[in-house]
VOGU-3710 file (C-alpha; in Angstrom, 3 decimals, decimal comma):
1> xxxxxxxxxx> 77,516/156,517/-6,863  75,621/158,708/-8,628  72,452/160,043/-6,927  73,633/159,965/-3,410  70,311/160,005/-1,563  70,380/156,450/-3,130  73,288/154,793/-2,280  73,098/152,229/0,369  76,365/150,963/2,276  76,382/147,636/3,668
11> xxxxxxxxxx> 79,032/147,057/6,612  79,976/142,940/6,813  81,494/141,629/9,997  81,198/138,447/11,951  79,639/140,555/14,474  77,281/142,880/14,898  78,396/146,563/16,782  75,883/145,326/19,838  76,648/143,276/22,825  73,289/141,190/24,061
21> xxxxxxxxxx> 73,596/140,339/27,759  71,103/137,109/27,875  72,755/135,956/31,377  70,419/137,827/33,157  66,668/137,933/33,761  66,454/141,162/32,133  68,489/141,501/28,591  70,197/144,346/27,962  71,911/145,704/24,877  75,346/147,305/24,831
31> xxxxxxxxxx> 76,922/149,471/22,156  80,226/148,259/21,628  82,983/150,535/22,012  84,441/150,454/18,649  86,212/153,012/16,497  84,672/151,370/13,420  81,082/152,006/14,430  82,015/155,752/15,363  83,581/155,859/11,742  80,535/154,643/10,180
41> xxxxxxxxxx> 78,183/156,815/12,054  80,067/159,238/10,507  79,290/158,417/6,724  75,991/159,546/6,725  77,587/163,164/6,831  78,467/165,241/4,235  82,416/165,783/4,072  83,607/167,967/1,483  86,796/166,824/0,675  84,596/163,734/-1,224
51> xxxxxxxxxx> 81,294/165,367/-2,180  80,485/162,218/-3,765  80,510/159,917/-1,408  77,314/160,691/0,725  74,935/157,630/1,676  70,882/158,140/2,228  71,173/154,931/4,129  73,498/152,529/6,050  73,249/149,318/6,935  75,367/146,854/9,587
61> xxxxxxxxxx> 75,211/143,416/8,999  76,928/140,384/11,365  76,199/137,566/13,805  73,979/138,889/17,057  75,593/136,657/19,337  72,257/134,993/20,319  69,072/133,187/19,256  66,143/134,632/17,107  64,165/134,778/20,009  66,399/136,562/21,767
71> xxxxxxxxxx> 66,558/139,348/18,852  62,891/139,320/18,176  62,933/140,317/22,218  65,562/142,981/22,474  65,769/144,401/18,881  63,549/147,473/19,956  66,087/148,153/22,655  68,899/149,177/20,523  70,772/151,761/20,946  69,693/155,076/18,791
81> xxxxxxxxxx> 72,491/154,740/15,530  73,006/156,148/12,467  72,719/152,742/10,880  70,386/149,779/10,492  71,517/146,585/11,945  70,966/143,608/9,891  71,393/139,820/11,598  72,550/136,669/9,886  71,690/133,792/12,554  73,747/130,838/11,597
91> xxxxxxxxxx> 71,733/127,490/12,693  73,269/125,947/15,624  75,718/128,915/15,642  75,029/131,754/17,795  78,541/133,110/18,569  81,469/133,979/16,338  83,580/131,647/14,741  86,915/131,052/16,227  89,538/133,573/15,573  92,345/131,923/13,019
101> xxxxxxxxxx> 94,720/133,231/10,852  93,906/133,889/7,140  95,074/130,771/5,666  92,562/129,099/8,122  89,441/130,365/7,286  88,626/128,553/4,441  88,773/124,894/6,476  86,221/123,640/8,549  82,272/123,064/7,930  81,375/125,672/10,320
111> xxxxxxxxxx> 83,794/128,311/8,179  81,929/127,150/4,686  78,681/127,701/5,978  79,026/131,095/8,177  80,381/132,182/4,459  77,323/130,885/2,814  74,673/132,196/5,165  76,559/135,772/5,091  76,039/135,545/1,199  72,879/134,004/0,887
121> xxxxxxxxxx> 71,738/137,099/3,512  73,470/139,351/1,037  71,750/138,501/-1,931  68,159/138,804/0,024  69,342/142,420/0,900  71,913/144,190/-1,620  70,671/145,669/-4,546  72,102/146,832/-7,835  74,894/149,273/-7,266  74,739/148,929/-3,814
131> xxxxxxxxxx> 77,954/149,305/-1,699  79,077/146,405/0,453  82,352/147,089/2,633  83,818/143,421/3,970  85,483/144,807/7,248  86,185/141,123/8,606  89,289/138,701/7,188  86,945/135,939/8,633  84,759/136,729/5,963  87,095/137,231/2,716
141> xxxxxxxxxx> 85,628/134,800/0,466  82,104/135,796/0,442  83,314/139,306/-2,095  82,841/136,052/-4,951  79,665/134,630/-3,308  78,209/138,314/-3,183  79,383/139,357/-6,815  77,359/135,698/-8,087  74,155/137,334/-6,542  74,657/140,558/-7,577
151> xxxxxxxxxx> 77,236/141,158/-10,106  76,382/145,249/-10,179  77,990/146,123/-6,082  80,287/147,577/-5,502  82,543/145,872/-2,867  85,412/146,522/-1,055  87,103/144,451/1,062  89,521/145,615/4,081  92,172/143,062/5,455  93,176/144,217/8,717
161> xxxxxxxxxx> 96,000/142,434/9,783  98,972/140,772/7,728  98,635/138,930/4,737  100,505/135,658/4,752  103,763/135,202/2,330  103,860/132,769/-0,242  106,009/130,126/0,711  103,251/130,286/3,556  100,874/129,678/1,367  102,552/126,750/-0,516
171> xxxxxxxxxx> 102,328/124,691/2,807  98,314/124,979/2,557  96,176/122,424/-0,016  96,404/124,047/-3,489  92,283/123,982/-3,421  91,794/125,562/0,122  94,247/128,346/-1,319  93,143/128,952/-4,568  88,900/128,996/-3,035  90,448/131,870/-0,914
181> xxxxxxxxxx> 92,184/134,267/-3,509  89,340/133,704/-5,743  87,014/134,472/-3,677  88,836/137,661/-2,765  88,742/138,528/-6,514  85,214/138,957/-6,386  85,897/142,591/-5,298  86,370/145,696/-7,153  89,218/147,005/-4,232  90,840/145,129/-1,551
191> xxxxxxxxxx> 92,402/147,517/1,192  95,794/146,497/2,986  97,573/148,268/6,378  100,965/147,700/4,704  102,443/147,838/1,203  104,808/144,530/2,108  100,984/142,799/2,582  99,353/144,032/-1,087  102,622/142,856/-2,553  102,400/139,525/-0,940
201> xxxxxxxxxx> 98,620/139,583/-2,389  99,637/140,236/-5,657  102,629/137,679/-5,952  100,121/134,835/-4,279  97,625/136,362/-7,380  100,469/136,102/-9,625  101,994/132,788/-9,179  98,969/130,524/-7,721  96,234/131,621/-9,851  98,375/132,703/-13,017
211> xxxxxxxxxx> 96,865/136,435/-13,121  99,242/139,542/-13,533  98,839/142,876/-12,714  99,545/146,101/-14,044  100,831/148,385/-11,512  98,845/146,992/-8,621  95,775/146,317/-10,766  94,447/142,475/-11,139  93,217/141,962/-14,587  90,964/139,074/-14,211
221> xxxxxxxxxx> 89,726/137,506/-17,574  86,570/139,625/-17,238  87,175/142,807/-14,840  89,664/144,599/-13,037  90,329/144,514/-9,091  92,576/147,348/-7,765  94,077/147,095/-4,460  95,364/150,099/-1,995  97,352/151,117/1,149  95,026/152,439/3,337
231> xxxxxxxxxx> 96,584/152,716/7,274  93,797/152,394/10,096  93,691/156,134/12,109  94,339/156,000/15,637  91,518/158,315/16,295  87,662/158,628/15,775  88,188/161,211/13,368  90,857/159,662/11,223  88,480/156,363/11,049  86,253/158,472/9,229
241> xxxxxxxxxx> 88,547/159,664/7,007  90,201/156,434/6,384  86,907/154,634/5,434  85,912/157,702/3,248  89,226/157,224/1,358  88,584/154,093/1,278  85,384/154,448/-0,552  86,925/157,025/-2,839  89,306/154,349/-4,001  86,334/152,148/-4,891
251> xxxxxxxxxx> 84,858/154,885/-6,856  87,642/154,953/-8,928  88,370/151,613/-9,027  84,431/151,035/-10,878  85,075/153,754/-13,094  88,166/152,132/-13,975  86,151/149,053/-14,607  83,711/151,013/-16,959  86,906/151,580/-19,084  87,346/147,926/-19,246
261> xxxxxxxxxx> 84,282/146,306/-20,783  82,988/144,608/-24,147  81,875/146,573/-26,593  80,847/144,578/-29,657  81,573/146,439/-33,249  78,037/146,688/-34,569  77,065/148,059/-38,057  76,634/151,636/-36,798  80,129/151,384/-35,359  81,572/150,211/-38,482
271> xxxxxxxxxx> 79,969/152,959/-40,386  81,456/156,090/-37,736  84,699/153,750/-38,434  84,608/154,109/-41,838  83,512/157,970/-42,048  86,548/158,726/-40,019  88,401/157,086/-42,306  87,172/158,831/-45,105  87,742/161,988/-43,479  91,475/161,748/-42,076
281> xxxxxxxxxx> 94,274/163,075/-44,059  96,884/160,679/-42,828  96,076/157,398/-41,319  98,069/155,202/-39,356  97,281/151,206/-38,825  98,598/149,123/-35,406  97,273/145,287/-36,657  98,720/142,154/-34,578  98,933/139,623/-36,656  98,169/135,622/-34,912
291> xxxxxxxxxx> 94,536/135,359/-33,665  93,875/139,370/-35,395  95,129/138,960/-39,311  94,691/135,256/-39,254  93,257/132,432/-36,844  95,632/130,486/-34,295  96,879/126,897/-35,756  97,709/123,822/-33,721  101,409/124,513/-35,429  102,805/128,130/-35,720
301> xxxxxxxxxx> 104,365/127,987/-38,350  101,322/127,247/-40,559  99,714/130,445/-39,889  101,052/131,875/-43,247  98,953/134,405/-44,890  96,402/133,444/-47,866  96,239/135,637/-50,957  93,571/137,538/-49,658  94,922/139,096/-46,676  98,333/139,744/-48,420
311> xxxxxxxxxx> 95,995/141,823/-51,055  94,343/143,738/-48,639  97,104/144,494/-46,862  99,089/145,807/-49,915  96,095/147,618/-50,935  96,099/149,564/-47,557  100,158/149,667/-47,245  100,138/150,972/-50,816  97,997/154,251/-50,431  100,269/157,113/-49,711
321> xxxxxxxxxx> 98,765/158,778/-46,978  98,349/155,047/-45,235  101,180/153,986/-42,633  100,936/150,215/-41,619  102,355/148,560/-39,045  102,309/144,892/-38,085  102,858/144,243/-34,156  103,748/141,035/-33,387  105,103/138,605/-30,724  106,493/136,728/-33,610
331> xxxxxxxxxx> 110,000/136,481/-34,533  111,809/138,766/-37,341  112,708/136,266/-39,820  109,151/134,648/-40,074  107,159/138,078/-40,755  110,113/139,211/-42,860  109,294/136,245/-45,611  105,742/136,602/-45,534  104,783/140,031/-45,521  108,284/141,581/-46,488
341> xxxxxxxxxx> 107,266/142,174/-49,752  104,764/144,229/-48,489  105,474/148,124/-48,264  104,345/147,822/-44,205  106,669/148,027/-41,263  107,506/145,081/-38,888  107,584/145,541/-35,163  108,689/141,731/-34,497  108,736/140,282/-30,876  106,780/142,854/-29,166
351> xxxxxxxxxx> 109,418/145,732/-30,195  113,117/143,563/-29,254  113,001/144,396/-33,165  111,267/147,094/-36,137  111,712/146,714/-39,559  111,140/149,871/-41,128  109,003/149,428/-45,112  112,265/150,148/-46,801  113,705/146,944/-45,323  115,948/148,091/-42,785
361> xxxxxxxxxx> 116,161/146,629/-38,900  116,460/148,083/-35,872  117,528/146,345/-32,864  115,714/147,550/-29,252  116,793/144,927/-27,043  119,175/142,342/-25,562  119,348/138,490/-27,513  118,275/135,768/-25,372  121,326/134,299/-25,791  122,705/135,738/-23,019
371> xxxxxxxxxx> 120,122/134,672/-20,765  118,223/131,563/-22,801  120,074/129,054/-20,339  118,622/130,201/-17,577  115,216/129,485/-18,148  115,470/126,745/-21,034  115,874/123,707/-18,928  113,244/124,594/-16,902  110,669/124,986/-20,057  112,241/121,786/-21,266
381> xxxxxxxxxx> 111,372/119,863/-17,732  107,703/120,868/-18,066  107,679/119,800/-21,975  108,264/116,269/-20,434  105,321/117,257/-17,942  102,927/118,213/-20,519  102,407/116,379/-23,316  101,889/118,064/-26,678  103,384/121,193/-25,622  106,727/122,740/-27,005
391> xxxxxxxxxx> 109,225/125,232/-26,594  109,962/128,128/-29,276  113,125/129,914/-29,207  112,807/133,644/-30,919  115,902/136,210/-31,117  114,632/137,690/-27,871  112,172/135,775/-25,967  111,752/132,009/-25,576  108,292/130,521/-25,672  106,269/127,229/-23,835
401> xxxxxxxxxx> 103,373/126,466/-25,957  100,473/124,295/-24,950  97,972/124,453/-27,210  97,912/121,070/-28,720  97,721/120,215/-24,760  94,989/118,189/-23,242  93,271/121,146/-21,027  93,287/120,134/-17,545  97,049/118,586/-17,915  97,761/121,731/-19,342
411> xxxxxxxxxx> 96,203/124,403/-16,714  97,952/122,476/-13,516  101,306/122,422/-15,566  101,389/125,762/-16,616  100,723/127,394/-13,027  103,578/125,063/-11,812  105,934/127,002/-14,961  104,518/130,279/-14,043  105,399/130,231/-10,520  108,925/128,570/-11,668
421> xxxxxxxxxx> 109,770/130,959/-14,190  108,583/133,840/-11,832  111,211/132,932/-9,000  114,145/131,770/-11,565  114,124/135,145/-12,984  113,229/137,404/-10,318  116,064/140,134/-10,545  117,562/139,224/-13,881  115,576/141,745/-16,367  113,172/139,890/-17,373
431> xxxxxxxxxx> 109,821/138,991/-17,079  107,292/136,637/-17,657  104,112/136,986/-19,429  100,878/134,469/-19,821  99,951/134,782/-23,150  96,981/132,866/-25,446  98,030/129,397/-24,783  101,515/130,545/-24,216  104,045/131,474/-21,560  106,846/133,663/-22,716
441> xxxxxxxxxx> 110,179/135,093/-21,043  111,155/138,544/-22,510  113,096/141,526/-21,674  111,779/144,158/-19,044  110,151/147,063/-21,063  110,157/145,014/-24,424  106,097/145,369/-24,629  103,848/146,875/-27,562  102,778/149,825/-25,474  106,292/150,847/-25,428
451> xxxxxxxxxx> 106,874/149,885/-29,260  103,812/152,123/-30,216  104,516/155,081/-27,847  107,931/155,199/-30,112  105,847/154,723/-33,560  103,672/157,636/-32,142  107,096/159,981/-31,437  107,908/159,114/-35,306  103,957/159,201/-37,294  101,928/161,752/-37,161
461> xxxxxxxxxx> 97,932/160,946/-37,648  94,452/161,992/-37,671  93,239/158,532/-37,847  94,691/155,861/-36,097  93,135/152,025/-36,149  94,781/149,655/-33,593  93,831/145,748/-33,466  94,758/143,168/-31,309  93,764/139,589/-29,599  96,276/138,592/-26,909
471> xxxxxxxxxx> 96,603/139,975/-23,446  100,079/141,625/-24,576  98,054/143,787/-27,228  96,145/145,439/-23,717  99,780/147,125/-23,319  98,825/148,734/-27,047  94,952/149,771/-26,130  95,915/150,806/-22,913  98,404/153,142/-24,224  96,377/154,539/-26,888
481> xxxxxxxxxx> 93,471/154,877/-24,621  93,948/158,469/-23,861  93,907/159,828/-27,879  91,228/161,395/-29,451  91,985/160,003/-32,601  92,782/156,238/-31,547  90,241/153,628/-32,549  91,364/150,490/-30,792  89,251/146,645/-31,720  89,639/143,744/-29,811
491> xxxxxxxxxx> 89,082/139,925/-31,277  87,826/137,976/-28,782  84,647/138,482/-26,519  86,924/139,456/-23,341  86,861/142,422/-21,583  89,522/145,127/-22,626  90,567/148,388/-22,438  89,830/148,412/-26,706  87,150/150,702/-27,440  85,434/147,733/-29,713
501> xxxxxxxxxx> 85,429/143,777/-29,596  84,840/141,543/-32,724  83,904/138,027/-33,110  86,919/136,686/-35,391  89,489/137,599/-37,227  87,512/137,259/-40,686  85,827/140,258/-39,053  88,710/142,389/-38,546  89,884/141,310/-42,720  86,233/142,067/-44,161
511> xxx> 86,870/146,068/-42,061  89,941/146,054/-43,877  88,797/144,876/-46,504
//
């Protein structure tokens, strides 16, 4: 929303703000009385309280309630608005589809194809950077349809009236549900009346499609949807000021997104890289160590380091103004023999434990052993359930891998763990985290954005290089985010909050190299 006299808004309800009267010989066109279309009448002018959210033009778009003839007869008529009025006629359709509940709006033919024609009339009309605002529940799904035809809106999507619980969801077919949330993920902000309806969102998010968020922040595999309490005003002027708040949350959501993008680590990168390097005085490294320092193996315990890494790393460990660090899921005992011999600190476990380079431990949090028969039998049943896959117990976590997993098998069984593990630990201090081909139960605040905001209390540094693969290593570029000084890398082509990506992990040992 940059040059204002640019920006378009796009309103999207079943309906359009006119009533047609066909019943009689002459037609005549109503304004409906709505506090909505008085709200978006006033977008058009300037407010200062958001000087940056000012549109040269605004657009309506819904069902007319009648024919094409009909419109093509009474659409000079219209009432004198601040907005255009754009129809979708639905063949064989010309009123609004029933009113259901939420959970019902993804079943019937008529449903599918309202959705369909809405987003097919979207593509022919939205342009790049556009703003569409989805005021209707009727229409939820099409935010996904939309963000197909034009991946650069920005949409927002308002749910009006309460969202449904999960257990309510769990009595609909897992496809019918899943088509719905997904297609509500096509958004960059969805707006709720209530807080107790955003968290019922986010735990349908969390435990039916397997994606977590980060204080009320979805991080799909490739962007980020925010979501916001927003409550409806009672009057004309606070509809105006809710919809303009509104819209200032979606501002911030996309420039949240712009945070969270690829950035692949081309040559010039690599050579700014190294000329800060050159220049620092005292340089501190964050490296994760499976899928970063070395690839993933069908078998974790092969992932032992070759000669070559073990020389690099002791060649980078060993200069004195050089602090290393290796951050790691894995347990103690395992990085201990491989790369104790190194002068490099451990952070094992995602911080439960740090081994300082003189060879001392340090304990941060509570041994699964107090709690590892709580959730063990239930990782154990889904073992049975998934073939292939196994259960690791560390010091301070316990593990359900699936890799070796045939992939469909895999993705139904894990959801079904998720959502078990979710509920069977809700309240006991844990929490449970989707990692690469992994689900592990930890200890609350045992994370590496915690573990490095303590290395950071300890090291000081004018250069500081942080690499990572795995959705827990977002904690660590997330954290480090706001530093001057703080060159984060991600391995892997998926979005992240890293200011680089690279291809492989022979990548990140020929930098280091």
């Amino acid at each position: 929303m940059v040059n204002k006299n640019a920006n378009r808004l796009f309103v999207i309800s079943c309906r359009l703000p006119v009533r047609i009267d066909v019943a009689t010989e002459r037609i005549n066109v109503y304004s409906r009385e709505d506090d909505l279309i008085a709200a978006v009448n006033g977008l058009t002018r300037h407010m200062p309280e958001y000087p940056d959210i000012e549109f040269g033009e605004v657009n309506w778009i819904g069902m007319p309630g009648c024919t094409t003839g009909v419109w093509a007869h009474v659409k000079h008529q219209m009432p004198v608005m601040n907005f255009g009025l754009y129809p979708v006629f639905i063949h064989g359709k010309d009123d609004l589809p029933e009113e259901k509940g939420i959970l019902e709006i993804m079943k019937g033919e008529d449903q599918v194809r309202i959705h369909k024609e809405f987003a097919d009339a979207m593509g022919r009309y939205v342009r790049p950077n556009d703003t569409v605002w989805i005021q209707d529940y009727r229409l939820l799904p099409i935010a996904s349809m939309i963000r197909d035809k034009m991946p650069e809106a920005n949409i927002c999507i308002v749910v009006p009236l309460s969202f449904p619980s999960y257990e309510e969801w769990l009595k609909m077919p897992k496809e019918e549900c899943e088509g719905l949330l997904n297609g509500m993920l096509g958004a960059d902000l969805v707006i709720f009346q209530d807080e107790h309806d955003r968290a019922d969102f986010l735990q349908c998010v969390q435990f039916i499609l397997g994606i977590e968020n980060d204080e009320n922040v979805i991080r799909t595999p490739d962007r980020l949807v925010s979501t916001d309490v927003i409550r409806l005003g009672k009057e004309e002027e606070d509809d105006v000021e809710w919809i303009r708040k509104g819209l200032n949350a979606l501002q911030v959501s996309r420039y949240r997104q712009q945070e969270f993008q690829v950035r692949f680590f081309d040559m010039q990168s690599r050579n700014w890289l190294l000329d800060r390097y050159r220049h620092a005085r005292k340089r501190l490294f964050l490296l994760d160590y499976d899928g970063t320092l070395t690839p993933f193996f069908h078998l974790p315990n092969l992932a032992r380091p070759d000669n070559i890494l073990l020389e690099i790393l002791g060649n980078i460990a060993r200069n004195p103004v050089n602090s290393v660090y290796i951050v790691s899921g894995r347990d103690g005992g395992t990085l201990e023999s491989w790369l104790g011999h190194l002068p490099v600190h451990i952070i094992a476990e995602h911080g439960a434990r740090i081994r300082r380079r003189d060879g001392t431990w340090e304990v941060r949090s509570v041994s699964a052993v107090q709690w590892r028969n709580i959730v063990g039998p239930t990782m154990e049943q889904y073992v049975k359930e998934c073939p292939h896959s196994f259960v690791e117990e560390k010091d301070f976590s316990m593990v359900w891998h699936y890799r070796n997993s045939p992939v469909e098998q895999a993705r139904e069984v894990k959801m079904k763990l998720y959502a078990a593990l979710c509920r069977q630990t809700d309240g006991c201090g844990l929490e449970v985290m989707m990692g690469h081909k992994i689900i592990e139960v930890r200890n609350e605040g045992t994370d590496k954005g915690t573990a490095i905001h303590n290395v950071l209390d300890r090291e000081e540094a004018d250069f500081i290089l942080a690499i990572g693969d795995d959705r827990t290593d977002e904690d660590m570029f997330r954290m480090l985010a706001g530093i001057s000084n703080a060159h984060t890398i991600k391995v892997g082509s998926e979005k992240s909050f890293a200011q680089f990506n690279m291809h492989t992990p022979q990548m990140v040992i020929s930098l280091l190299g």
